[in-house]
N, C-alpha and C positions, 0 to 999 in steps of 0.2 A: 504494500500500500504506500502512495504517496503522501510522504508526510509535510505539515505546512510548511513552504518556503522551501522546498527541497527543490533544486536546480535540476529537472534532468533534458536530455536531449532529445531535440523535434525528432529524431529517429526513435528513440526510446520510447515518445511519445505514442508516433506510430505502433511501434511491436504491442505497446499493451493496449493502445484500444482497439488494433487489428484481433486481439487475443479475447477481450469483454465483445467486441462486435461477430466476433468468429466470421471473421475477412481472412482471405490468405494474402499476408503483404510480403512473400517470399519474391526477392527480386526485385521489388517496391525501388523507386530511380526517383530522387529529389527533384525536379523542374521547377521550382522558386522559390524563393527564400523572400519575404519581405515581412507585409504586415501578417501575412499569411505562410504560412511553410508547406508547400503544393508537392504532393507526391504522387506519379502515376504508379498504377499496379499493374501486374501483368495478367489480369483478367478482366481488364475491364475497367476498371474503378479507380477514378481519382479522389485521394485521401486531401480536405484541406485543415489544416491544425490552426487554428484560429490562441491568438496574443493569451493571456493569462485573467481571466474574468470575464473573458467575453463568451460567457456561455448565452446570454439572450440574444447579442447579435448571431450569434449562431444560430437560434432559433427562428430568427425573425427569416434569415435566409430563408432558409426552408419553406416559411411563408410565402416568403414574396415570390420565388421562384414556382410555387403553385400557383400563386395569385395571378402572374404575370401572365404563363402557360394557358390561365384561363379566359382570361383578357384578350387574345391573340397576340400576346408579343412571345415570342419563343426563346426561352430560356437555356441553361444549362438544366440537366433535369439531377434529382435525387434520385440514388438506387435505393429501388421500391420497398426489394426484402430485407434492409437492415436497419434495425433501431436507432434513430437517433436524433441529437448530437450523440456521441458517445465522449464521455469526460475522465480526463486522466489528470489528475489533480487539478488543478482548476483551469486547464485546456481544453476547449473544446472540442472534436475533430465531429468533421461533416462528410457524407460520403458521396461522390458523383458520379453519373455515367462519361465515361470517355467520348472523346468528339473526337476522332481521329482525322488526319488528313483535310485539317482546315486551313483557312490563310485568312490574315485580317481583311475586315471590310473596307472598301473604300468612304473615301469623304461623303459621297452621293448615299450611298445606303446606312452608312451611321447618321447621316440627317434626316433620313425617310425616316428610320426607326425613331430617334429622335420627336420628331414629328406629333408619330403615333403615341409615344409614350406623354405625353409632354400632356395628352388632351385626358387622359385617363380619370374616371372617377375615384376619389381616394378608396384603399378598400376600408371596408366597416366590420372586418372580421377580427382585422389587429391594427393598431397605430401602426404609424410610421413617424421614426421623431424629425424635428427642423433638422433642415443642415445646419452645421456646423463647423465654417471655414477655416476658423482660428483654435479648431479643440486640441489640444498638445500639442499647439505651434512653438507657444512660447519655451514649454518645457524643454524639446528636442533641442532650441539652442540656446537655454541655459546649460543642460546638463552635455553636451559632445564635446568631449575632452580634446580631441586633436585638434581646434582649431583658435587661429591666433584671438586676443582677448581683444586686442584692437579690432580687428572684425566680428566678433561677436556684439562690441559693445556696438558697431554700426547695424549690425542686423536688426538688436533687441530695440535700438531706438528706433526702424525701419517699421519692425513690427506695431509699436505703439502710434506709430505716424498711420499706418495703413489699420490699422483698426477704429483712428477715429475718421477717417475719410471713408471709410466705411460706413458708419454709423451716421454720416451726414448724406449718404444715397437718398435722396428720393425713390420710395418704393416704383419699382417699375409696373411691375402685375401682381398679381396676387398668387402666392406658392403655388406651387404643382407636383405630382409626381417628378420627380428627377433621379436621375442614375445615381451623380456624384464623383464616378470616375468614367465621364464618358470619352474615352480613346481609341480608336480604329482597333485597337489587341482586345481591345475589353467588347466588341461585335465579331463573330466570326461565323464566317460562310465558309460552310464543309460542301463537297461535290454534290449534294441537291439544290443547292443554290439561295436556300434558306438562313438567313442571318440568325443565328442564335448570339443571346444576351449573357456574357459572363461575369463575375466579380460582383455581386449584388451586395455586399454587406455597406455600402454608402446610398442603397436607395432611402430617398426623404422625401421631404418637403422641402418645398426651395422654389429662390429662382431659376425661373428656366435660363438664362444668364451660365449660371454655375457649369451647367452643361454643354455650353456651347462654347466656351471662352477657349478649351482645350485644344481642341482643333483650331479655334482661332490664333494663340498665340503659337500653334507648329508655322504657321502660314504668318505672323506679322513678325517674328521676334525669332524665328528659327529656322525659315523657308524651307520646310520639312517637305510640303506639299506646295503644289505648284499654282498659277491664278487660277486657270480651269479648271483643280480640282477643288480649290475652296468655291469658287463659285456654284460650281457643281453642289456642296454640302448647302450651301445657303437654297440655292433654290429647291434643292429636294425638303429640306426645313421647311419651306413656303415662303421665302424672301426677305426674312430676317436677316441681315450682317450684324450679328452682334458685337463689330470692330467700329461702328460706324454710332453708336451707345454714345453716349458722353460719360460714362462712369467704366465702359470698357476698360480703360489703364489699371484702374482700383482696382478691380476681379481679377485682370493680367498680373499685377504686380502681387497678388497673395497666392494666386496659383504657382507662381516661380519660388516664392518664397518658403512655399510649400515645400516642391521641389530642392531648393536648396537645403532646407530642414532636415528632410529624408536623408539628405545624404550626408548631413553631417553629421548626425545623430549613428549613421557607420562609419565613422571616420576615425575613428579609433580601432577597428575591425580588420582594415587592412590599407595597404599603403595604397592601393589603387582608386579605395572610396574615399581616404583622406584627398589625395592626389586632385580629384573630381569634385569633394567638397569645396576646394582652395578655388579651382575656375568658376565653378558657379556662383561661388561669392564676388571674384573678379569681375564675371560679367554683371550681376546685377548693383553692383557699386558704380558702375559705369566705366571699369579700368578696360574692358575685351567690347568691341563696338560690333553691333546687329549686323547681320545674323550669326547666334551663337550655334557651337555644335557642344550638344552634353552627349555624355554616354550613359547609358543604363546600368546600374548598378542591381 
């Protein structure tokens, strides 16, 4: 039994909820590590191990990923015959069917989808809570040890600047359904040509703003995607530019900061995420000039 505060490892995690779930996770192959720790199995089933107390967003998954399914948006689906969450001290792990042989959606079809989600009535089965743009913002880069203190102290005052220019938005519309991490890797089209919806533990309430801004700044701030493919996303959207917002920058500049957060909050982990924390900070202090290239950590 796992006792309180006992440290053990997202693979450890695995073997014993594979072991209470009676999964076979023999040969189980780690494919991500972040907020989530994603493991394929070789029968089928992707194992996700969800942070330390997050057994209701775990739950809520599972929800919404029915909910959505029912709605017509197509999901990642849950495997049917196993109990869960299943929880190995206080981790969650959730089980899914494998989507084999997909590739991410393009700008045009995550704005369809988009689109369609964005009009959805809230469900009345379960909440869904507000987003939450700034939730352990601040924490990640108080506590990420490998980075200079001179930058940190620009960051944490960056952050208190972009929370009240926040707070001074004029509501644009009134919340909706929204994803929360909406990114062309987080839609994916497997060979029926059907867009299935992945990473659900950030669906809220929110502006639809939040959701669009992602794609937006691959295209203003990273030229990830080309004119014609953003335009393509905006009019599959219905002719929204949410670049074209007057409070666009606001949303851009906490989404990066985001970003820059994540990674430095592993930057102590390895020389490569430090290495990556350091430019990200460079470019948005304004020292590396648009368009930037980050790496995925």
């Amino acid at each position: 039994m796992t006792q309180p505060g006992e440290q053990i490892s997202s693979a450890d995690v695995l073997a014993r909820a594979a072991a209470l779930a009676r999964v076979d996770a023999r040969g189980a192959v780690r494919i991500r590590e972040g907020s989530h720790v994603i493991f394929e199995l070789p029968n089928g089933v992707v194992a996700r191990i969800g942070e330390s107390g997050s057994y209701q967003v775990a739950q809520r998954e599972l929800c919404i990923s029915r909910w959505l399914n029912q709605n017509g948006i197509e999901t990642v689906r849950a495997a049917d015959d196993i109990s869960q969450p299943t929880v190995v001290g206080d981790r969650p792990v959730t089980w899914w069917t494998l989507i084999p042989d997909h590739r991410p959606s393009t700008p045009g079809e995550l704005g369809s989808m988009l689109r369609k989600l964005h009009t959805l009535t809230p469900p009345t089965e379960f909440p869904l809570p507000s987003y939450a743009p700034f939730d352990g913002l601040r924490e990640r880069l108080e506590s990420a040890a490998a980075i200079d203190e001179a930058d940190r102290s620009w960051l944490l005052t960056q952050y208190v600047q972009l929370r009240q220019r926040y707070d001074d938005i004029d509501d644009p519309l009134p919340p909706c359904v929204i994803h929360g991490d909406a990114w062309q890797g987080n839609l994916v089209v497997p060979p029926s040509g059907h867009p299935i919806v992945l990473d659900l533990d950030n669906v809220s309430m929110g502006w639809r703003e939040w959701d669009l801004v992602q794609l937006a700044v691959d295209y203003t701030d990273f030229q990830r995607i080309s004119d014609n493919e953003y335009r393509g996303f905006v009019a599959a959207y219905g002719g929204y530019d949410v670049t074209r917002w007057a409070s666009y920058r606001v949303l851009a500049d906490i989404q990066e900061l985001r970003w820059v957060a994540f990674a430095a909050s592993r930057s102590d982990a390895s020389s490569a995420a430090a290495s990556e924390a350091s430019h990200r900070i460079a470019c948005v202090r304004g020292l590396v000039p648009r368009p930037w290239t980050w790496q995925a950590l």
